[in-house]
C-alpha positions in Angstrom: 1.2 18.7 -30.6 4.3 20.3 -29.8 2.7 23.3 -32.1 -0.5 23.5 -30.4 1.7 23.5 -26.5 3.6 26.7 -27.7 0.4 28.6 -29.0 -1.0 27.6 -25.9 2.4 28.8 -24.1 1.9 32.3 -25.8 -1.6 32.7 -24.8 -1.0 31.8 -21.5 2.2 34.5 -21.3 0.2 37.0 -22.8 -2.4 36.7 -20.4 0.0 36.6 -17.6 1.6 39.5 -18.6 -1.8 42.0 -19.3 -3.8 41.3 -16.5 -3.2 43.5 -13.3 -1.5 42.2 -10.5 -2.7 44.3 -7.5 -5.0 41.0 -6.1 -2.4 38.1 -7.5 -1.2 37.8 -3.3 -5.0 37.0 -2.3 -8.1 36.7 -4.1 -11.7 34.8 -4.6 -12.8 34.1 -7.9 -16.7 33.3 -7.1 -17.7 33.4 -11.0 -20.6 35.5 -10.2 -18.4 39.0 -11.1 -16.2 39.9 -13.5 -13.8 40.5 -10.4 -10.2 37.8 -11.0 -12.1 36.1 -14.3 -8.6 37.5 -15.9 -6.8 34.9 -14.5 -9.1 32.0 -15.8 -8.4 30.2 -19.6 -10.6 27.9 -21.1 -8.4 25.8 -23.0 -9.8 26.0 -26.7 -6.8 24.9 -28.3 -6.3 22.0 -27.3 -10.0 21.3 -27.4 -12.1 23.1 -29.5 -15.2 21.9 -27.9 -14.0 22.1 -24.7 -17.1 21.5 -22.2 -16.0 24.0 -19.1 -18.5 26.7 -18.9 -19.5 29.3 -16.1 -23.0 29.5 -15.9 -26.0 28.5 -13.7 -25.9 24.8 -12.9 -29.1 23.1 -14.9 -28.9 19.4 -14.6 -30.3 16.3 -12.9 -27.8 16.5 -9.8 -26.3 19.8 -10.2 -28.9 22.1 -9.4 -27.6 25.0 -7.4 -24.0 26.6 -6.7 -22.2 27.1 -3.9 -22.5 31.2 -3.9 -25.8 31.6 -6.5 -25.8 32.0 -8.8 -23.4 31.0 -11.2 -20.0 28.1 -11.3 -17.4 26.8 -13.7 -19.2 23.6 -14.9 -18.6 20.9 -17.2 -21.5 22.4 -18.9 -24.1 23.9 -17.4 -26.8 21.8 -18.9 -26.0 19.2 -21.1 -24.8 15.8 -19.1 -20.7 15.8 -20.2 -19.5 13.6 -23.9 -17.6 10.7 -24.4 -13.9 10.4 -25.2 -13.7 14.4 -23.7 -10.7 16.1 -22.4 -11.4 19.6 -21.0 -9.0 22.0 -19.3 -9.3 25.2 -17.9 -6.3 27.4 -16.5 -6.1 29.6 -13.6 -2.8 32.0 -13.9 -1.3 33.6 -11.1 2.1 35.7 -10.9 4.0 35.2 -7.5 4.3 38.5 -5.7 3.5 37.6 -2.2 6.5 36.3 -0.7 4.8 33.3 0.3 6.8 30.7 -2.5 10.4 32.5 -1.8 10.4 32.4 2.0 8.7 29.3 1.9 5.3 30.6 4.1 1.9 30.7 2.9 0.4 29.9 -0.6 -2.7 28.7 -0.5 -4.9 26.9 -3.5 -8.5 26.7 -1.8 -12.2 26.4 -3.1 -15.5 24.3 -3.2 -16.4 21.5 -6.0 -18.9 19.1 -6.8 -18.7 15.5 -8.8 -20.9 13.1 -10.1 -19.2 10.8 -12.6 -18.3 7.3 -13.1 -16.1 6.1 -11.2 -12.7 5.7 -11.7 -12.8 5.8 -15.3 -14.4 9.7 -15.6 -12.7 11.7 -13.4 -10.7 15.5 -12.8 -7.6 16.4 -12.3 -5.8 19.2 -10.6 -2.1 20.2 -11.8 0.2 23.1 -10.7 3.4 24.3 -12.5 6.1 26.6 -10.8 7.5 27.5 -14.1 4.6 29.0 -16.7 4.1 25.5 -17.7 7.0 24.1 -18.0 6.8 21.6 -15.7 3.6 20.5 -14.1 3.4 18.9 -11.2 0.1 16.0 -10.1 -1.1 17.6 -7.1 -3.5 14.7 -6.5 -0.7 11.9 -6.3 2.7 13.3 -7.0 4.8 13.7 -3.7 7.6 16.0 -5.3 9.0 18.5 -3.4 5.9 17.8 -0.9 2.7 20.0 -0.4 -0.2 20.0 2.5 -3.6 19.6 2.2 -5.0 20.5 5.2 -8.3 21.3 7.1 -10.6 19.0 4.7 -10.1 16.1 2.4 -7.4 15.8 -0.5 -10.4 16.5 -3.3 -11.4 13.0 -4.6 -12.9 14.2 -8.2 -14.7 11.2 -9.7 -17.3 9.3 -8.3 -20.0 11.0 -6.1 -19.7 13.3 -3.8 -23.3 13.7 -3.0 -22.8 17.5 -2.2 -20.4 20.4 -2.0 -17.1 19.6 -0.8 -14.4 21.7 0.5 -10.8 21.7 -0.6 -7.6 23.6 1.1 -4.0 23.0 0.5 -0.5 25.5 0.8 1.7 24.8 -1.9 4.6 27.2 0.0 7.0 24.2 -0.5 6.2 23.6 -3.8 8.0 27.0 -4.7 11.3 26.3 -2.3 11.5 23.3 -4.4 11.5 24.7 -7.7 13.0 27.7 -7.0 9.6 30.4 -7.7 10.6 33.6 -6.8 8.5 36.6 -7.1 7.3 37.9 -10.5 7.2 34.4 -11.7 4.2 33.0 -13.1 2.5 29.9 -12.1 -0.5 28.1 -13.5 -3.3 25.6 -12.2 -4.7 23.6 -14.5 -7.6 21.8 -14.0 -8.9 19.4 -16.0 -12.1 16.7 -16.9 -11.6 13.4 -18.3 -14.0 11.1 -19.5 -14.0 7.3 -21.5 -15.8 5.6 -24.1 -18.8 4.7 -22.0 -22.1 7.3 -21.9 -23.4 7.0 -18.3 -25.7 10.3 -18.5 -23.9 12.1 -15.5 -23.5 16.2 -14.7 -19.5 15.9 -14.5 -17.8 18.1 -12.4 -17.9 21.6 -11.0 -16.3 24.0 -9.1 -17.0 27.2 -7.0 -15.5 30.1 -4.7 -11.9 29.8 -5.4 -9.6 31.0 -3.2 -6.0 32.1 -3.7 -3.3 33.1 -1.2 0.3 34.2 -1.6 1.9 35.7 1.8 5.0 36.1 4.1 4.9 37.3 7.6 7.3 40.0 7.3 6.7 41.0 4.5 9.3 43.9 4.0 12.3 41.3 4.7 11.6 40.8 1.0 14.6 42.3 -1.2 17.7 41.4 1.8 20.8 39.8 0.5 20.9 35.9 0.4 23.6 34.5 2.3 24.5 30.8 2.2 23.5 28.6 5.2 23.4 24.6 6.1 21.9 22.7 8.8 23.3 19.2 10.0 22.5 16.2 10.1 19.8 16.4 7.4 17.7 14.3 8.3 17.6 14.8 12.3 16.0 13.3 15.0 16.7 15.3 18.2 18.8 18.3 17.5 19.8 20.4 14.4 23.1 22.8 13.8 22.5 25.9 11.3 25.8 27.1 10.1 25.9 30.3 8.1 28.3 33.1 7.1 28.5 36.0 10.1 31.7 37.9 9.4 30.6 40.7 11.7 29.2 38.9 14.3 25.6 40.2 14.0 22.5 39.2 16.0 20.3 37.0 13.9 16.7 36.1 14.7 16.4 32.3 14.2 12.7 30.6 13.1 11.6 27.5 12.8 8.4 27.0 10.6 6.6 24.0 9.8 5.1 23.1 6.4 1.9 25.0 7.0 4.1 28.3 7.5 3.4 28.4 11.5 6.1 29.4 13.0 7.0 26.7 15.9 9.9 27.9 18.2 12.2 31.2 17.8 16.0 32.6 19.0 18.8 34.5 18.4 22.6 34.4 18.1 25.5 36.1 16.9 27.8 33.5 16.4 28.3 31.6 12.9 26.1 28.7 14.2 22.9 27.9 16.2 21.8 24.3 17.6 17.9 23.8 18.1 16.3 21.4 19.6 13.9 19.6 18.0 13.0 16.6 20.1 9.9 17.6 20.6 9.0 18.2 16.8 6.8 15.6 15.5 8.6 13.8 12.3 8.2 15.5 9.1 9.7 18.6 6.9 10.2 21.7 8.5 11.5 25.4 7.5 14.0 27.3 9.3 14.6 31.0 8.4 17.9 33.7 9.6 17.6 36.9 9.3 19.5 40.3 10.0 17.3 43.1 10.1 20.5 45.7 10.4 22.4 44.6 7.7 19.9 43.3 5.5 20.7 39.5 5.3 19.1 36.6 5.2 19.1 32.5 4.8 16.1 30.3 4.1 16.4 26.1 4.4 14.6 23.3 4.7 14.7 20.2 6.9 13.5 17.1 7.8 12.1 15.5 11.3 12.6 11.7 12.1 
């Protein structure tokens, strides 16, 4: 196993590695053109008959796509096996901004399920670290994520038509660390049991990929160390930092969606903000010297 993991490792790199990055930031991978397929694996390694296949959808239930004509399907005709474990990776480099600051990165697109319930069922994964570590983006809470606008994607059962899914894993990447030029993988996988029920499976369409900062040439200032206090707060906030110079800074406060909520400045080692008015949760503040090219990035949390 641990054998098979590496290989996969390397062709995963490799792939990571040769494929341009001039769309990594923001892209839609609609399976209909060539256009992104570079950042899509089929996991044969692991699976030599690995079901995922991008085609036209032939079956019972799964008769068109969501953009015709073509979708990543657990096959695109036959009804999916027994005992199966299928995975397919999307690979992604981090060159946005959107993980470091934290802002915007956004993991988006349309699927389709009919399965048994429960027992067959999909899975979506992330890993901030080329697959080091993967994270359960359906029910792990690490480090916290947002899904947002539609549903957390239930994948089992039946969904009786295409669903939209939407969520901004910016926090993900303050968490772990992911700065740019890293590369980060989703993996996305179909499970099924012993039992043959004769349903389509799952399948996917129009992903969409975002990685993004507002500001984006603030990218490349020097870090400088900052805290905030008390940690967790509940109606106002101190943000010391290092200003030997006594330089104006521009203070933001974002929430977890990356929208930026109230703004200041000061040129003192310390700001207080008021966050009263905040509704509980975790939130993002952000310093920044344009002059001398510093900056501080932290988190914290509402009551």
């Amino acid at each position: 196993m641990k054998n098979l993991l590496l290989t996969l490792g390397l062709i995963l790199t490799l792939i990571s590695t040769s494929f341009g990055q001039l769309f990594d930031d923001w892209y839609d991978l609609n399976f209909d053109s060539q256009f992104g397929l570079q950042h899509l694996t089929i996991d044969t390694v692991s699976n030599p008959n690995n079901i995922w296949q991008i085609g036209e959808p032939q079956k019972s239930v799964f008769t068109n796509a969501y953009s015709a004509p073509n979708v990543l399907i657990t096959d695109t005709i036959n009804v999916y096996p027994i005992n199966d474990t299928s995975i397919f990776y999307i690979t992604n480099v981090a060159m946005g901004g959107g993980f470091e600051w934290p802002h915007t990165v956004v993991l988006a697109g349309q699927y389709f399920v009919y399965s048994d319930t429960l027992t067959d069922y999909g899975k979506i994964e992330f890993s901030p670290d080329n697959g080091t570590t993967w994270i359960d983006m359906l029910n792990d809470t690490v480090g916290g994520w947002y899904w947002n606008g539609y549903d957390k994607p239930v994948l089992t059962g039946n969904s009786n038509q295409w669903k939209s899914f939407w969520v901004n894993l910016a926090e993900l990447g303050y968490y772990f660390g992911v700065q740019d030029g890293d590369t980060v993988l989703y993996k996305f996988t179909f499970i099924s049991d012993s039992i043959q029920n004769n349903k389509d499976g799952l399948m996917f369409d129009d992903f969409h990929f975002e990685d993004w900062v507002e500001g984006i040439e603030e990218i490349g200032f020097d870090l400088i160390k900052s805290n905030c206090f008390p940690n967790p707060a509940e109606n106002s906030l101190t943000v010391s930092f290092t200003n030997d110079k006594d330089l104006q800074f521009e203070v933001y406060v974002y929430n977890i969606l990356g929208k930026e909520i109230c703004s200041s400045q000061t040129n003192s080692s310390s700001v207080n903000l008021s966050i009263s008015s905040f509704n509980k949760g975790t939130y993002f503040y952000k310093l920044v010297n344009r002059k001398d090219k510093k900056f501080s990035v932290g988190k914290f949390i509402k009551e």
